[in-house]
C-alpha positions in Angstrom: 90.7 102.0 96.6 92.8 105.0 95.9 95.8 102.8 97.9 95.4 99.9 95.7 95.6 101.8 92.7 99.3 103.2 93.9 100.9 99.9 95.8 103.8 98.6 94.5 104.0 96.0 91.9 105.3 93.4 93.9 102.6 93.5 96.6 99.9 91.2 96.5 96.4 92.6 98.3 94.1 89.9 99.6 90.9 90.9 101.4 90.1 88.4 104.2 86.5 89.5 105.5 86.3 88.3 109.8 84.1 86.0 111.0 83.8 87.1 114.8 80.3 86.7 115.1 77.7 84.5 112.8 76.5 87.3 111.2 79.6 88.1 109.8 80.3 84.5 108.9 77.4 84.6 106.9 78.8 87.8 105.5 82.3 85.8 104.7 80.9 83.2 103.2 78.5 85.5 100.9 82.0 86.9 99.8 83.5 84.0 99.4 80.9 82.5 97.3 81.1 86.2 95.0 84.4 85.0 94.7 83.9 81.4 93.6 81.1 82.9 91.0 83.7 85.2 89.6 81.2 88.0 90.5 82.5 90.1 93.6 83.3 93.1 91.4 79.7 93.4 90.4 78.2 92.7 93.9 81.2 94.0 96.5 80.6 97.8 96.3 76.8 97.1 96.6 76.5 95.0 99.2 78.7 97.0 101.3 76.4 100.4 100.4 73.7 97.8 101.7 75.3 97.3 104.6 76.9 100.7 105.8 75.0 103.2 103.7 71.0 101.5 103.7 71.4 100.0 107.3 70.5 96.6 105.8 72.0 93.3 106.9 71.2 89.8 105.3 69.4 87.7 107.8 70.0 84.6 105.4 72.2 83.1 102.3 68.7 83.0 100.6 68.4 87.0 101.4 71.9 87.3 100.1 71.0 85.0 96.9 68.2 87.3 96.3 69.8 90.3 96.7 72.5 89.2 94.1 70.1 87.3 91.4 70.2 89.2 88.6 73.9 90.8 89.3 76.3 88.2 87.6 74.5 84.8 88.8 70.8 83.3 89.3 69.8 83.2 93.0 69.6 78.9 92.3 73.7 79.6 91.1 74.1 81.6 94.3 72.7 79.0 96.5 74.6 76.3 94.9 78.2 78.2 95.2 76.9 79.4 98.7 76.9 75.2 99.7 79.9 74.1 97.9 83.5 72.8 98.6 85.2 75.2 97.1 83.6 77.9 99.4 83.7 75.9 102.9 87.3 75.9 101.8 88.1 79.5 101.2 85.9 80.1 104.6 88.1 78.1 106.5 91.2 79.6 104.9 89.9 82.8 106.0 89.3 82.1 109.5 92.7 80.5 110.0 94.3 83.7 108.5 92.3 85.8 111.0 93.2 83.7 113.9 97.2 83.3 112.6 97.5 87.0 112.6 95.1 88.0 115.8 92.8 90.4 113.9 90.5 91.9 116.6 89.0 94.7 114.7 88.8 95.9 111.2 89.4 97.6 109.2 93.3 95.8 109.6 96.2 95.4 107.0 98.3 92.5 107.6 101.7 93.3 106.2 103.3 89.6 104.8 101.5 87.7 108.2 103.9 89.9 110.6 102.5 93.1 111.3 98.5 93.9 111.8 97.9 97.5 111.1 94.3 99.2 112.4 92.8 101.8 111.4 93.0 103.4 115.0 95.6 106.5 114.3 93.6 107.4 111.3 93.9 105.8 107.5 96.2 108.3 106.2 98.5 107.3 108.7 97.9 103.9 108.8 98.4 103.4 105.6 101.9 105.2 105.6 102.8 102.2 107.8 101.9 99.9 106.0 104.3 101.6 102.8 106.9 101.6 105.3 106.2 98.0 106.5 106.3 96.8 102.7 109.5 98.6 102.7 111.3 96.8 105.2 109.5 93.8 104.3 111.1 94.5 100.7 114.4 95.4 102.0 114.4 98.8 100.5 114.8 100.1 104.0 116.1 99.5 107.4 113.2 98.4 109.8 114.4 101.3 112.1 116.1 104.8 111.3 119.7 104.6 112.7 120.8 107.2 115.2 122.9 109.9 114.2 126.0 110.5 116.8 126.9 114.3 115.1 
């Protein structure tokens, strides 16, 4: 959160949630269809608490519907959203984004579909690469520091 607050203008952020097991497809597509509602601010933050704090998963999209009726959209609007085009769409979308850039474990930053930085050395770290990535990227700086000869 704090990162997104301080990224440069000219980045966009996109959140792609993985889909490498059907539990977590069924976690995609419950974000997806927060997104197609126009509710994910409402809901993302507590379903993740859900999930990571409570130790709770949803065994169903009629779970998930439930869990959001109330918060932004019936659980009927859920369901409805949950089965449309719009969000088979944006679930494809997502899976060919995670299979263009070889995400293997998350949480990952893809920097412009070229570099895939983990979380592995550390998020303070990790997310100095990714300012430095953007840089080059940007062409601010070079991609690597040139050697002095003194």
């Amino acid at each position: 959160h704090e990162w997104l607050e301080t990224k440069p203008e000219n980045v966009e952020f996109t959140r792609v949630p993985v889909t490498f097991s059907p539990q977590w497809v069924l976690l995609a597509q419950t974000y997806y269809t927060l997104v197609a509602l126009d509710i994910l601010d409402e809901n993302h933050d507590r379903i993740f608490r859900r999930i990571h704090n409570s130790g709770r998963m949803f065994g169903s999209p009629e779970d998930a519907a439930d869990f959001v009726d109330g918060n932004g959209a019936t659980a009927a609007e859920f369901m409805a959203a949950w089965n449309g085009s719009e969000v088979r769409r944006m679930l494809r979308e997502g899976e060919a984004a995670q299979r263009e850039v070889i995400v293997r474990a998350v949480p990952a930053l893809a920097v412009n579909g070229t570099y895939l930085v983990t979380m592995d050395v550390g998020r303070k770290v990790a997310l100095e690469v990714v300012d430095h990535l953007i840089a080059v990227e940007s062409g601010t700086v070079e991609e690597t520091p040139s050697a002095s000869t003194d």
